[in-house]
N, C-alpha and C positions, 0 to 999 in steps of 0.2 A: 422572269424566267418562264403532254396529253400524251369478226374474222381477221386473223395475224397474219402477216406476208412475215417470215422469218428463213433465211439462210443461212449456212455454215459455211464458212471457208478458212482458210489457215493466212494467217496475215505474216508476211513474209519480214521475215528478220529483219531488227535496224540494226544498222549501223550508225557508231557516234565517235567522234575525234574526242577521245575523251581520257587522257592521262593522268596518272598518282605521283608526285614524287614524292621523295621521302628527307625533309628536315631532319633537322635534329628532332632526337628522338623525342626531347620535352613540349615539344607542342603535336605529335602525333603525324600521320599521313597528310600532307594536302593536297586536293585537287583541283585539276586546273580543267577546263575546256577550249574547244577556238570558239570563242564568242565571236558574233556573226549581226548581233539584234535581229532588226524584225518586227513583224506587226504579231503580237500576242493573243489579240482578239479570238475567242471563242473559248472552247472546253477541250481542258486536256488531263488524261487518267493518265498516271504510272504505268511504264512500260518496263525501266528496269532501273537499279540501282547501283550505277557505273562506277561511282568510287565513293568510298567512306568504311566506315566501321562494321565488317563484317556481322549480319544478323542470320540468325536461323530462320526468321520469318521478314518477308519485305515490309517497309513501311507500307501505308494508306498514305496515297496524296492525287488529289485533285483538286485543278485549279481552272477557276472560270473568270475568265477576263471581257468583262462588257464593254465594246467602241466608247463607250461614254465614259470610259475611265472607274468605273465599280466594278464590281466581281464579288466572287466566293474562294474562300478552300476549303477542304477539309483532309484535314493531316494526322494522322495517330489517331483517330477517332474525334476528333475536336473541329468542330466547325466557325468559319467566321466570316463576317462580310468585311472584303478588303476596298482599298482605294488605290488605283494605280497607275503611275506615269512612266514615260520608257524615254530614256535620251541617249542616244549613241546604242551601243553594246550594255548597257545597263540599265534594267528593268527594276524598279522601286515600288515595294506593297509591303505592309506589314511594318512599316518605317526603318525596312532593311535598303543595302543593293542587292543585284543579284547581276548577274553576268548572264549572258545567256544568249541562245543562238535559234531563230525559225528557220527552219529549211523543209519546205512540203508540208508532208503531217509529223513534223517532230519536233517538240521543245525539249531543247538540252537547257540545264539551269542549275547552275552553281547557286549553293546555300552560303553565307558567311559561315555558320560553324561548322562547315566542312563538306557534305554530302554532293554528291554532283549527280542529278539523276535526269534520265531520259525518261519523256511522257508522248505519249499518242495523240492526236489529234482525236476526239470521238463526237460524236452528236447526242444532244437529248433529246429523247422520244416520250412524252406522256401519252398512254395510251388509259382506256377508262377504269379508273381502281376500284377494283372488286369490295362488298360489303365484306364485313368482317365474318358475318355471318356463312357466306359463301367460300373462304378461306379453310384449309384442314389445318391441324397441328402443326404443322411442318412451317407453312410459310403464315400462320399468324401474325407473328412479331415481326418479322424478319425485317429487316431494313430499316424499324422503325427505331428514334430514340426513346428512354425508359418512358418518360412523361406522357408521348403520343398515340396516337390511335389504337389498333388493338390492346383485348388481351385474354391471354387464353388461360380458361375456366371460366368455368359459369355452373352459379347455384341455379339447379332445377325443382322443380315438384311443383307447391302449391304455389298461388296465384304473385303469394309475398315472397318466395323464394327469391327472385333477382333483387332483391331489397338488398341484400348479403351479399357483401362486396369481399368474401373471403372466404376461402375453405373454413376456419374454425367456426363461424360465427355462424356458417350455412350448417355444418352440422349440428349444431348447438339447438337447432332449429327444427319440432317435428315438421313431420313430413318433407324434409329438404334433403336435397341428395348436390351431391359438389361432380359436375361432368369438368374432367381436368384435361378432354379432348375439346371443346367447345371452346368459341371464337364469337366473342361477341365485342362491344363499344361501338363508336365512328371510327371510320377512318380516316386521314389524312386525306384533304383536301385538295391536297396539288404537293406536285412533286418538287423539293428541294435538292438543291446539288447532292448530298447528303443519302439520300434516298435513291439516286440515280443506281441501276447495277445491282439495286440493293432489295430495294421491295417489290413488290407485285404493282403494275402499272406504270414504273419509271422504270425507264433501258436508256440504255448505251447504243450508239450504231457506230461501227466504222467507216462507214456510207451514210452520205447525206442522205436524209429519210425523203421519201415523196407520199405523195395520195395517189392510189391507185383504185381502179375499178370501175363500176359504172351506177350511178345514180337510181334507184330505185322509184320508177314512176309514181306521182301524186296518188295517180290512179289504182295504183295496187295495195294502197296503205290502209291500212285499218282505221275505220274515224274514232278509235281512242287514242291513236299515234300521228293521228294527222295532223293538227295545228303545232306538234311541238318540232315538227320542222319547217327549215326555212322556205317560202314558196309556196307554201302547201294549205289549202284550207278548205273548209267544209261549207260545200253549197249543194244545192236542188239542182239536180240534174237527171237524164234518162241513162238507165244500169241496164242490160239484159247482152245479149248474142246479135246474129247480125240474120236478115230480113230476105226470102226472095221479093222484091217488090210487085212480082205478077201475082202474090198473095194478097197483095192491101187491098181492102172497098174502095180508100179513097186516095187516087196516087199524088195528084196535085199538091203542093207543100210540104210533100215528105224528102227529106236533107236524102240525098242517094239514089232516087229513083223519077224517073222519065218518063212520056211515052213516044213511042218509036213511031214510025212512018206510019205504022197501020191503027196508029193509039190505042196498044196494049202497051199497059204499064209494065218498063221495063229497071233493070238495074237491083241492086244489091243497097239497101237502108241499113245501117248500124244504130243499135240502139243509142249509142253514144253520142254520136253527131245529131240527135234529134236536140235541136235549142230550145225548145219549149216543151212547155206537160201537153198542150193539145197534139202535139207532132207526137211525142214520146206515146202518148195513149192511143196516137190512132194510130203505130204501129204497133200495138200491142194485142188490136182489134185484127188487125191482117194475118197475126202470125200469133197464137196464144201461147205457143210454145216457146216461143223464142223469149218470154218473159219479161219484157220492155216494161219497166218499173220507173215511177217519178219519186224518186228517193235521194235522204242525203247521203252522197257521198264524197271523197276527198280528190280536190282537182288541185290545177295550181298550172303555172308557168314550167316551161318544159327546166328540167333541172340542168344546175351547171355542171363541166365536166370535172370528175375528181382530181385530174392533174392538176385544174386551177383554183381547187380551195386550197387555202391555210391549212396548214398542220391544223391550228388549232383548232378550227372546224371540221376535219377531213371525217372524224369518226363518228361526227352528232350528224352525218348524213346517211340513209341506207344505201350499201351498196359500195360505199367506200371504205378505205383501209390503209392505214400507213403502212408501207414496207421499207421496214431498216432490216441493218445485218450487225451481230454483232459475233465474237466469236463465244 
């Protein structure tokens, strides 16, 4: 199963063929759908809860169906990895049937103990998950199960304070003070269905997500940031501004400049295009100001365009950006 391009729009009512009748009364309401089948494949959230037993609050359910026959749910708060095959009008996971119907972005889906609910088609988005540290109170935890990554509080003062995995034991402790705003541990590694919607760096889109933007030149990167992207690395090259070349002593095998009919050195030399330290130095002799320097800097192969990276690369490049929508 990864700057924000984010927009709001209002996703426009479904509609679902989706009826209650009414048994006797000893086995309760049952519902029925026009099952339809269909290819299941991909991620589908809860849209609405079309017939079953009246609740004050809507179930949790999302369901992720892999081409390869695996998946996910998570239902009620309960996560699981499922296995699943579809024959006719009937979709089988969880060692249940289900009935059920694709049309567009909507799966309608009869549960055997009754509920018959409509889900949206959505897309997952990981975008890069903030340290714990970087997180306020609010969204600490959020999204995560009890077990994982954050958690907020943390013993401060002396150097042993974080030792104290606990308000009591931190105050117990001179010189320890308990910050019950503070957000420290790892965080979660990569986003789970589970987390999607939920945490900070797993979204939802209604729209298939793309990579938008424009690639950040080799040449503009800092040589602490330079090799750790792709394309990009750290060689000896000439750095400075650009040259009149009727400035240089010596015009002949300088990258940009000429001499013209009357053999005065003509044309415009960039410090950049000098291939060599003796070029790069002898324009730095013609022009002192222009500061032609034989230093390391980050070059690299012209970069590819962000439409054509991977999601999953789109954000470890500068300059690029996933843009999804979600409501």
């Amino acid at each position: 199963m990864q700057s924000r391009i984010r927009a709001h729009w209002a996703i426009a009512s479904l509609a679902v063929a989706v009826a209650c009748s009414a048994p006797p009364s000893d086995t309760g309401p049952r519902c029925e759908i026009e099952a339809c089948g269909g290819d299941p494949s991909g991620t589908w959230r809860l849209a609405s809860l079309d017939c079953g037993e009246p609740s004050s609050y809507p179930p949790e359910l999302l369901l992720h169906f892999e081409s390869d026959g695996s998946g996910a749910s998570y239902r009620d708060g309960v996560a699981s990895e499922i296995d699943w095959t579809r024959s006719g009008e009937q979709l089988r996971f969880d060692g249940m049937e289900h009935e059920y119907c694709v049309e567009d972005d909507q799966l309608r889906i009869l549960f055997p103990e009754g509920p018959a609910y409509q889900l949206e088609r959505v897309f997952m988005v990981q975008t890069p998950i903030p340290t714990c540290e970087s997180r306020g109170a609010h969204d600490c935890e959020q999204g995560e199960q009890p077990s994982e990554g954050c958690d907020l509080g943390a013993c401060v003062g002396l150097l042993t304070c974080p030792d104290m995995e606990n308000r009591p034991s931190c105050l117990r402790k001179e010189g320890c003070v308990w910050d019950a705003m503070a957000c420290t541990g790892e965080p979660v590694a990569s986003c789970h269905l589970w987390h999607y919607g939920r945490m900070p760096g797993c979204h939802f889109s209604v729209v298939e997500p793309t990579c938008v933007g424009a690639p950040i030149p080799c040449s503009e990167m800092l040589l602490a940031d330079c090799e750790s992207h792709p394309g990009c690395a750290i060689e000896l090259g000439c750095r400075g501004s650009r040259i009149s070349c009727i400035m240089v002593g010596a015009c002949d095998g300088l990258e940009g400049c000429h001499r013209d009919d009357r053999g005065v050195c003509a044309g415009v030399a960039e410090c950049r295009q000098q291939p060599s330290e003796r070029q790069c130095n002898q324009a730095a002799l013609g022009a002192p100001a222009s500061a032609c320097q034989w230093v390391e800097m980050c070059s690299g192969d012209e970069r590819p365009d962000c439409a054509e990276l991977p999601l999953t690369d789109c954000e470890n490049v500068p300059g690029c950006a996933i843009a999804f929508y979600d409501e």
